[in-house]
N, C-alpha and C positions, 0 to 999 in steps of 0.2 A: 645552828645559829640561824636565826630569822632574819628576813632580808630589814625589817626596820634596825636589830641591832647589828648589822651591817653599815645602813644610813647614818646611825650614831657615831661609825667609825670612820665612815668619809667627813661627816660633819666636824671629827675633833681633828683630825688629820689636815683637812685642808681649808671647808669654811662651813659654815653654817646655812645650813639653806632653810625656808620657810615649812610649817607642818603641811601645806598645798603641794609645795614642792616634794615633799619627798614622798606623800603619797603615790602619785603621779608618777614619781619614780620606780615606787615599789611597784605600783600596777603596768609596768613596762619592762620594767627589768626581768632576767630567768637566771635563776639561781641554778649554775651549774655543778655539779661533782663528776673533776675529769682525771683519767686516773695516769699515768706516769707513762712517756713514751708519746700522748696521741700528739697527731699535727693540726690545728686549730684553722691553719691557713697555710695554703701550701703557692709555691712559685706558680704565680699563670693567674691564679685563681683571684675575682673580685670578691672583695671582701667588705662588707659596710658592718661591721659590729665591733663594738670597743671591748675589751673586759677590765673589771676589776677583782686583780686576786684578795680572795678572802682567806686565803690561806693555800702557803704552795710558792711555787716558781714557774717560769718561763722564758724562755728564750726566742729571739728573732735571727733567723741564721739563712746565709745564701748558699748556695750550693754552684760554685764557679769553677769549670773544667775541673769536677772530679772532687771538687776541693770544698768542706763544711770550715764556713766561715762567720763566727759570731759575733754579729753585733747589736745585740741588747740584751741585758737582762732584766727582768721585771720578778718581783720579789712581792711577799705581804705586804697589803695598803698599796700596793702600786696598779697604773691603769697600763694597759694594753691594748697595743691595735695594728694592722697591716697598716703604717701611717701612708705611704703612696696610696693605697688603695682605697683607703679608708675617707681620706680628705682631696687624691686626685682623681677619683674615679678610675682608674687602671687596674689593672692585674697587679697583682705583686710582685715585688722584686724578691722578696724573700718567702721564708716559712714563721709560723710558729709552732713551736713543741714547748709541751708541758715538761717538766726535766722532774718532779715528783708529784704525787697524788695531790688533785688542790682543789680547790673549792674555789667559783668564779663565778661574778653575776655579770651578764651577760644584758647589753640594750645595743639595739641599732640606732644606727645613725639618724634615719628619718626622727627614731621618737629622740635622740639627743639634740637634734635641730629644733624637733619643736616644743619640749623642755626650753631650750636655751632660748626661745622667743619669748616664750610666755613667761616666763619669771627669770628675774635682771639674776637673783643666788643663783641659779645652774649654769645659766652665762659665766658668770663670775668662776666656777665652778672650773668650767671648762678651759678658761683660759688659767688659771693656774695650774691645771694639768698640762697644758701644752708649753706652756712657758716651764716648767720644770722638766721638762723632757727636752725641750729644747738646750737649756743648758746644760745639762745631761749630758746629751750628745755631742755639748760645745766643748766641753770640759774633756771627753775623748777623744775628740777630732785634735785638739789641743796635746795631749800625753800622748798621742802617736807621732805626732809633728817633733814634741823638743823634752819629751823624757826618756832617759835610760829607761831598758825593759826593769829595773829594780825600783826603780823610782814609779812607775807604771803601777806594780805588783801591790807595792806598798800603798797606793795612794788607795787600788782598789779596795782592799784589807781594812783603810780607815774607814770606807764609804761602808763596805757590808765585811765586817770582821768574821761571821761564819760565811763564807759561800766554798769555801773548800768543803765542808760539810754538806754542802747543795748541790753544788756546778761540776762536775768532772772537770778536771783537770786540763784535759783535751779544748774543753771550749771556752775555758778561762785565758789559754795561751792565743789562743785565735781573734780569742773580744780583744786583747792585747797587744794584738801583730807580733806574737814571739813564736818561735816553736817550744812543745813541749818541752827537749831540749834543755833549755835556757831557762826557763821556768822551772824546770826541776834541780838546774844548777843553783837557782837564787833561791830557792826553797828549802837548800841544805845549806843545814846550820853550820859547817865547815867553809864552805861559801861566804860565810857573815864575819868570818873573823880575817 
């Protein structure tokens, strides 16, 4: 896949940006192929580069006394990024790991600043990736607060119906606040009746 019909698919996905713009894009962007297991950003570590999967998954997970704990997942057409570190200048507080073979294009922040100066579409651009990431994470901060762990499972399932298919099991119960456990109890169909 070429990184312009890449641009095609941010373009229909989120907004349309100008053919200047996406040149500019393309001559900045690095089109990566990363393969299953690597960690992208690790705890400590400053990070100024965003990605968008092209194809693939990942996750953003903390590692707290002993404990993998997930919270995010980023899937096809979705953007990624160490957001503390990325937008406060700090170290990260978490990691990212690829969770299967994926295909990612890859810009630093200086050239997404100044993209997003020079042309109002990548502006635009950006803030509709951060505004849907924001509610994103509104919307699970929300189902940890006042959903049953089924109501949780479920709502995930409507949001991305395969990620059982994706995600282990392990890190699906942790993005959740459940133990696997409990998760494996709502997940049998004897359970449902």
């Amino acid at each position: 896949m070429s990184l312009q019909e890449i641009i095609n698919v941010i373009n229909k996905e989120y907004t349309p940006l100008s053919q200047e713009c996406q040149q500019e894009f393309i001559n900045n962007a690095k089109l990566l192929s990363v393969p299953r297991g690597e960690i992208l950003v690790k705890e400590g570590q400053l990070s100024s580069k965003a990605y968008f999967i092209v194809r693939g998954c990942a996750r953003a997970f903390y590692l707290k006394n002993g404990k993998d704990v997930s919270d995010w997942f980023a899937f096809q057409n979705d953007f990624i990024s160490a957001i503390v570190s990325f937008f406060g200048d700090k170290p990260s507080p978490h990691y990212i790991e690829i969770l299967e073979d994926s295909l990612l294009i890859e810009i630093s922040k200086e050239d997404i600043e100044e993209l997003a100066t020079k042309y109002r579409d990548f502006e635009s651009l950006i803030r509709i990736v951060v505004t849907k990431t924001m509610l994103g994470q509104q919307e699970r901060i929300a189902a940890i607060l006042f959903q049953t762990a089924e109501q949780k499972y479920d709502n995930l399932l409507k949001i991305y119906p395969d990620i059982t298919q994706k995600i282990p099991l392990t890190h699906i119960a942790s993005y959740l606040g459940i133990t696997l456990e409990t998760l494996s109890r709502i997940r049998n169909p004897k359970y449902k009746i």
